[in-house]
C-alpha positions in Angstrom: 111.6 201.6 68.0 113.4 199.9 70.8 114.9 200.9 74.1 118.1 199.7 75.5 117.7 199.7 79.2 119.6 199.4 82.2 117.0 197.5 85.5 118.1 199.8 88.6 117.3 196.3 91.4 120.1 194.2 89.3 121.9 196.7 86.5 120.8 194.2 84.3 120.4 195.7 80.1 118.0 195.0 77.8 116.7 196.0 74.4 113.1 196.3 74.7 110.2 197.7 72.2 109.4 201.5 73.6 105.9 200.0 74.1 107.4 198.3 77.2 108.0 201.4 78.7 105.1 203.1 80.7 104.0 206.3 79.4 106.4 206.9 77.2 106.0 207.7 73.0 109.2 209.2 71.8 109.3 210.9 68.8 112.6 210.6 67.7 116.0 208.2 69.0 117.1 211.8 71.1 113.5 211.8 72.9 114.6 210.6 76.4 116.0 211.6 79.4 118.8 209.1 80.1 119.1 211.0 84.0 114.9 209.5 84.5 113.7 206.5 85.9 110.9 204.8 83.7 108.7 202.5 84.7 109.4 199.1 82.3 108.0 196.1 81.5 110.4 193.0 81.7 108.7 190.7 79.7 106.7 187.6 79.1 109.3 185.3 80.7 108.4 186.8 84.1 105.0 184.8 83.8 106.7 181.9 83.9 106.0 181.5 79.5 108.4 178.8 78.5 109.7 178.9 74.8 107.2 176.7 73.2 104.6 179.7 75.0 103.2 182.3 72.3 104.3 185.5 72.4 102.1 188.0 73.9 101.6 191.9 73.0 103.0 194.1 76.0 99.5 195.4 76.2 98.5 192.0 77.9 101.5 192.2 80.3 99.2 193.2 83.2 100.1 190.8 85.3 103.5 191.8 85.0 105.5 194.0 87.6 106.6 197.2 86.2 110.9 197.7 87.1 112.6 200.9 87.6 115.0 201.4 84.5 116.7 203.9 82.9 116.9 204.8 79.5 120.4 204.4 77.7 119.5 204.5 74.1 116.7 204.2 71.5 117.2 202.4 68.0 115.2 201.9 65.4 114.3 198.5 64.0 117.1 198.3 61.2 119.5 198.9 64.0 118.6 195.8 66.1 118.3 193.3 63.2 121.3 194.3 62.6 122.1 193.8 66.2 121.1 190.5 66.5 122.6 189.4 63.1 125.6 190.3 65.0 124.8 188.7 67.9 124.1 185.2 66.4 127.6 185.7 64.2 129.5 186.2 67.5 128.1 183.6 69.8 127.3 180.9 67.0 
C-alpha cells in the first residue's frame, strides 16, 4: 500500500510505500487521519544515492531525517502502476 503525502517544511507530495511512514500499519485505504501529522521518511535520495545507487529497504533509512507530513490518500499497488503508466504516457 502507498501513501500520497503532502511535506509540511515545503508542501511538497509524494507517493510513498506506508512503510515510510513511522508507526503507522493501516488496515484498509480509509485508515488515516488526513487532520495528523506523521512522521515520514523521504527517501534514499536524501543520502546523497545517485541513480546507478541500489535501492535500499526503508528499514535501513536510519540515517535519514524523519519530515512532518500529512496523509492525503492511501492506494493500493494496482492503483499506482496504473499511476505511473499514466505518468510516463503524459510526460513521454
Amino acid at each position: 500500500m502507498y501513501a500520497f503525502v503532502r511535506f509540511l517544511e515545503d508542501n511538497v507530495c509524494y507517493a510513498l510505500p506506508v512503510s515510510c511512514v513511522r508507526d503507522f500499519s493501516p488496515r484498509s485505504r480509509l485508515d488515516f487521519d488526513n487532520q495528523k501529522v506523521y512522521a515520514v521518511y523521504r527517501g534514499p535520495e536524501e543520502l546523497g544515492a545517485g541513480p546507478e545507487s541500489p535501492p535500499r529497504a526503508p528499514r535501513d533509512w536510519g540515517a535519514l531525517l524523519l519530515h512532518k507530513a500529512q496523509i492525503l490518500a492511501l492506494a493500493g499497488e494496482e492503483t499506482m502502476t496504473l499511476l505511473s503508466h499514466l505518468d510516463h504516457h503524459w510526460t513521454a
